[in-house]
C-alpha positions as CSV (number, residue, x, y, z in Angstrom):
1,X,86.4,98.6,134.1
2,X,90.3,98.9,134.8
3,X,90.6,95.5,132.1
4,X,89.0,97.8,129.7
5,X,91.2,100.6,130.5
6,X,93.8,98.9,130.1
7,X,93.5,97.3,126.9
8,X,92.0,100.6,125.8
9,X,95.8,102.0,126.9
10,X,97.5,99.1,125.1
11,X,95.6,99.4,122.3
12,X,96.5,103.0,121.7
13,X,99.9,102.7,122.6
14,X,100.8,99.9,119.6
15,X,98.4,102.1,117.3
16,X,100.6,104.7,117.2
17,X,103.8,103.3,117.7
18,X,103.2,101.8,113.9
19,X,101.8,105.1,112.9
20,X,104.5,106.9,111.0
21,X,103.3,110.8,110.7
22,X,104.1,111.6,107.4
23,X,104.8,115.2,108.2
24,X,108.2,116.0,109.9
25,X,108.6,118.6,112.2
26,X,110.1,122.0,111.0
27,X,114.2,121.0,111.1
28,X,117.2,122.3,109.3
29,X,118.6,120.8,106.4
30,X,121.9,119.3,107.7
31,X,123.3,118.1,104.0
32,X,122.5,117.7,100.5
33,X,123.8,114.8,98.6
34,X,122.8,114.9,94.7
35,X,123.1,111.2,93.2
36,X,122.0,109.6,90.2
37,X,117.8,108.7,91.6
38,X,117.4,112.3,92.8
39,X,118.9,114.7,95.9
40,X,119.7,113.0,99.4
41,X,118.7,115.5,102.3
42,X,119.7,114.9,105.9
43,X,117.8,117.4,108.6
44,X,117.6,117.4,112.4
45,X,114.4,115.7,111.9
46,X,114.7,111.5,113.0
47,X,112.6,109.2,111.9
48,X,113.7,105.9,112.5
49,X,110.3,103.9,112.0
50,X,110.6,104.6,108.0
51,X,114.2,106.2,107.9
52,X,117.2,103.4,108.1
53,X,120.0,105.2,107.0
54,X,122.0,107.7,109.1
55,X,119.9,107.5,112.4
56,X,117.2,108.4,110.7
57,X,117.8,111.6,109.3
58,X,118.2,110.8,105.6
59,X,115.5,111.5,103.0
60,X,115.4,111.9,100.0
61,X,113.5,113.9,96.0
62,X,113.5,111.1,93.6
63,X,113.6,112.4,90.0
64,X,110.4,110.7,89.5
65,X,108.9,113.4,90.4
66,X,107.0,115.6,87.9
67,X,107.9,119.1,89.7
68,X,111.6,117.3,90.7
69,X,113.6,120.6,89.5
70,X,111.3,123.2,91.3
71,X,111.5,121.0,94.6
72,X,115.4,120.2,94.2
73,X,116.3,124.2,93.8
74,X,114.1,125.4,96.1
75,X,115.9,122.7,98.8
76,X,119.0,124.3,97.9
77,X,117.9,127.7,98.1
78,X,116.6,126.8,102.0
79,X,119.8,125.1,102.4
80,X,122.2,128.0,101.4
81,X,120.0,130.6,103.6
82,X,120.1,128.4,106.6
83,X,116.4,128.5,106.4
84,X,114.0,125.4,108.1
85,X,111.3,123.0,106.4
86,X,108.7,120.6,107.1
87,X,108.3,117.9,105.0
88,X,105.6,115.0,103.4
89,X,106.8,111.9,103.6
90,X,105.4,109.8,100.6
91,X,102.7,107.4,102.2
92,X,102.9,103.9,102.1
93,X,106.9,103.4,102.0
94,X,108.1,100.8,103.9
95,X,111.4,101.5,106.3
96,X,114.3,101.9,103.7
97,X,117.2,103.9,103.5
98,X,116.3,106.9,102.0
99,X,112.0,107.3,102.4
100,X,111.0,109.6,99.1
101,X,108.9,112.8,100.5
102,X,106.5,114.6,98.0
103,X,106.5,118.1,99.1
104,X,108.0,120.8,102.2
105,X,107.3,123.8,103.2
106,X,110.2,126.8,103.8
107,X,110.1,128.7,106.7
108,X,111.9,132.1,107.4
């Protein structure tokens, strides 16, 4: 029974070190960075498993997206009131500098 355990322990362990939650926890948005693919956020969230720039903190709003100006101004409104968010990560990103996220939510 303890071999079972024990594999049942390793098993669960590996599992979700590879498991990359797509939602952040609520953080502050550190800095903004506006370039020509979209806007660069940093935040106090890390997520090195996806994030490979900047420890980790760096995400990013690609202009891809079809509600890009509503997301981008809303990021800067939270920004300038020192307000937090929680973000999606867009699933199925491998680890690259800037992971693309698909939605947040503000808080007060």
């Amino acid at each position: 029974m303890s071999k079972l355990k024990f594999v049942l322990a390793m098993t669960l362990f590996f599992s979700s070190a590879v498991y990359a939650d797509p939602w952040s926890t609520v953080s502050k948005i550190t800095s903004l960075y506006p370039y020509s693919d979209g806007m660069i956020f940093r935040t106090g969230y890390k997520n090195e498993s996806i994030s490979s720039c900047d420890g980790g903190v760096r995400f990013s709003i690609s202009k891809a997206h079809p509600n890009y100006d509503v997301m981008v101004s809303s990021m800067m409104a939270a920004f300038m009131a020192d307000k937090k968010i929680k973000f999606y990560i867009d699933s199925g990103q491998s680890k690259v500098c800037e992971p693309t996220i698909n939605r947040f939510m503000i808080f007060k």
